[in-house]
N, C-alpha and C positions, 0 to 999 in steps of 0.2 A: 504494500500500500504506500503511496508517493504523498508528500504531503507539504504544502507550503509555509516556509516560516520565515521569518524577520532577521537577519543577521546582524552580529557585532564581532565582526572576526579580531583575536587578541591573542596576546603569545604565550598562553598560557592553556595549560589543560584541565578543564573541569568534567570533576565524574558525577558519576548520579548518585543524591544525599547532600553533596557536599552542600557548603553555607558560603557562601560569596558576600564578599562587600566592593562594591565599586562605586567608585568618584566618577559621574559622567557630566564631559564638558563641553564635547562637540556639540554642535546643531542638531548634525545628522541626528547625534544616538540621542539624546536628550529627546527630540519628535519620537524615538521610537522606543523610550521608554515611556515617556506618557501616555502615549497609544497604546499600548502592551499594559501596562498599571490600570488605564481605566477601560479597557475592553474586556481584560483578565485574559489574557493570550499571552503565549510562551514566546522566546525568542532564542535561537542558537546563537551559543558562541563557538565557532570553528577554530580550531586553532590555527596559527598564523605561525608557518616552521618554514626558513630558507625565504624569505620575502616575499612567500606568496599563500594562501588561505588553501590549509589543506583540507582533503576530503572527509578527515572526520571530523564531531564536536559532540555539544551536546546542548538540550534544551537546557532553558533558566524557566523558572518560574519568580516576580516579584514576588519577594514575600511583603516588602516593605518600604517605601521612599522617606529615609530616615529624616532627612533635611533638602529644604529646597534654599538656593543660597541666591541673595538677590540678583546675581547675572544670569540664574536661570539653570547653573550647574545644581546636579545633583548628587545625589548621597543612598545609595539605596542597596537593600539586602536582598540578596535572591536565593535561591537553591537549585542546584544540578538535578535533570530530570531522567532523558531517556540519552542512551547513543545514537546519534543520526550521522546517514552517509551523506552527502552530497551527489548529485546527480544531475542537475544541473543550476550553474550561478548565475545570479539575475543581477547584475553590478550594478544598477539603480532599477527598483521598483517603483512602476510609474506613476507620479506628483507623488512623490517621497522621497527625501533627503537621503534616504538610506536602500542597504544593500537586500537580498533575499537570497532562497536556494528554494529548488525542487529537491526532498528528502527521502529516502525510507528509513526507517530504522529499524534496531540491530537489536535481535534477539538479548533474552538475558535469562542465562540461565542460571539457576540456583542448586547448581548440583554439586558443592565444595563441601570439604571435611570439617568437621568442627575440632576434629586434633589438629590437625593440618594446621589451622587456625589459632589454637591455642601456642603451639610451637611456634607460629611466626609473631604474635604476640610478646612471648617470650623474647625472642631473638631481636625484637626491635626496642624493647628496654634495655637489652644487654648493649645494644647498638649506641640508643643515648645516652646510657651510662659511661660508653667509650667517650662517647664526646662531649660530653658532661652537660648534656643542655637537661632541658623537662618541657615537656610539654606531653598534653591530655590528651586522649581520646574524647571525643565525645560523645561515645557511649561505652554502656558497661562491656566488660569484655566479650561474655556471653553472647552478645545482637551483633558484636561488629563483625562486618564482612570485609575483600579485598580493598571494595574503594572506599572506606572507611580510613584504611590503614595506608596506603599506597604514595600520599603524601607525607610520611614521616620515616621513609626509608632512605631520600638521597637519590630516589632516579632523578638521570637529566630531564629536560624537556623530550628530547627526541627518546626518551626511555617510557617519560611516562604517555606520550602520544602511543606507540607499539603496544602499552599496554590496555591504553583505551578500547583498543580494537578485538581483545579478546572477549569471545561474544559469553563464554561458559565462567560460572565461579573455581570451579578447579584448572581451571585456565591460567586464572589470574591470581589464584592462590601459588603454584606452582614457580610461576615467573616470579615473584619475590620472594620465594624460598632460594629461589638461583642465584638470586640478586644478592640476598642478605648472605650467602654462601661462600660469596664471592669478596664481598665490603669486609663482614667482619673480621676475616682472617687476615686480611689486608691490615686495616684499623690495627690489630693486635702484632703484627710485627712493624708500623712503625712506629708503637709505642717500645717495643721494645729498639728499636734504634733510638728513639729518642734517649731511651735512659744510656744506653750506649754515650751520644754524643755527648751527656753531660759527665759522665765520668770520667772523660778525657782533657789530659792534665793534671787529675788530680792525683797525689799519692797514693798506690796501690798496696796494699798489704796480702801478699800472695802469698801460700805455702810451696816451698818448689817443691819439685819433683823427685821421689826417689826409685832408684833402679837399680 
């Protein structure tokens, strides 16, 4: 099923759940967030990789138009909806400041482990423990799924676009088990370099060797 929607292509990648805040100050988007606020209609943002609007994104839903600011720029919270493909782009929809696409979108399947799950939970606390940041989840651990988690692992952009496109949850569970597979081992021997380079220079008290 093909389906029309509004675009705000940006370099970023939003999954479905997520909680968005964006400052909008163009013309263009500003017209077509108020149209989309007061219609109650979705708008894709595509992500925007190598200079040019790639073929995947995802819907927004407004949740919110936090502040309107006297030049007209705004403030507003949304949430990530479904994966939509592009199929074809409409670079000005007509007497509209702004862009569109003909879409279908992309299955989603719920067919992932809840160990799976648990273990990669695990492994991404062990992760910002390495890097000594904090930051939450927004849900308990229990309900969270891939794209819950997917933003607190350290994929690139061009990492986490690849992963958009995985249409099953053991999909995309699996891809950041590779991922965190691959980082934290990483992460743990340049801490161990690290404590390397600071002990050099300093007096070493060794026992030698006997033979």
């Amino acid at each position: 099923m093909t389906n029309f929607v509004p675009i705000f292509p940006l370099s970023i990648v939003v999954f479905p759940g997520e909680q968005l805040n964006l400052h909008i100050f163009e013309p263009r988007y500003i017209q077509l967030i108020r149209e989309c606020f007061e219609e109650k209609k979705r708008f894709g943002i595509p992500t925007v990789l190598s200079n040019r609007v790639a073929e995947y994104g995802t819907t927004v839903t407004i949740t919110n138009i936090a502040k309107v600011h006297e030049s007209g720029e705004l403030d507003i919270t949304a949430e990530g909806d479904e994966v939509f493909r592009i199929l074809e782009l409409i670079r000005q929809v007509p007497e509209k400041l702004y862009s569109g696409a003909i879409v279908n979108y992309q299955a989603n399947e719920q067919d992932g482990s809840r160990e799976l799950m648990q273990v990669l939970v695990r492994r991404i606390r062990e992760l910002h423990e390495f890097l000594q940041v904090q930051k939450k989840f927004t849900k308990e651990d229990l309900h969270l799924n891939a794209y819950d988690i997917a933003h607190h692992v350290g994929l690139s952009l061009e990492e986490e676009y690849e992963f958009l496109q995985l249409p099953r949850e053991i999909q995309r569970q699996e891809y950041l088990k590779r991922h965190l597979g691959k980082i934290i081992p990483l992460l743990a021997e340049m801490e161990s370099l690290k404590e390397k380079i600071k002990l050099n220079g300093h007096f070493k008290q060794l026992p030698g060797f006997n033979f």
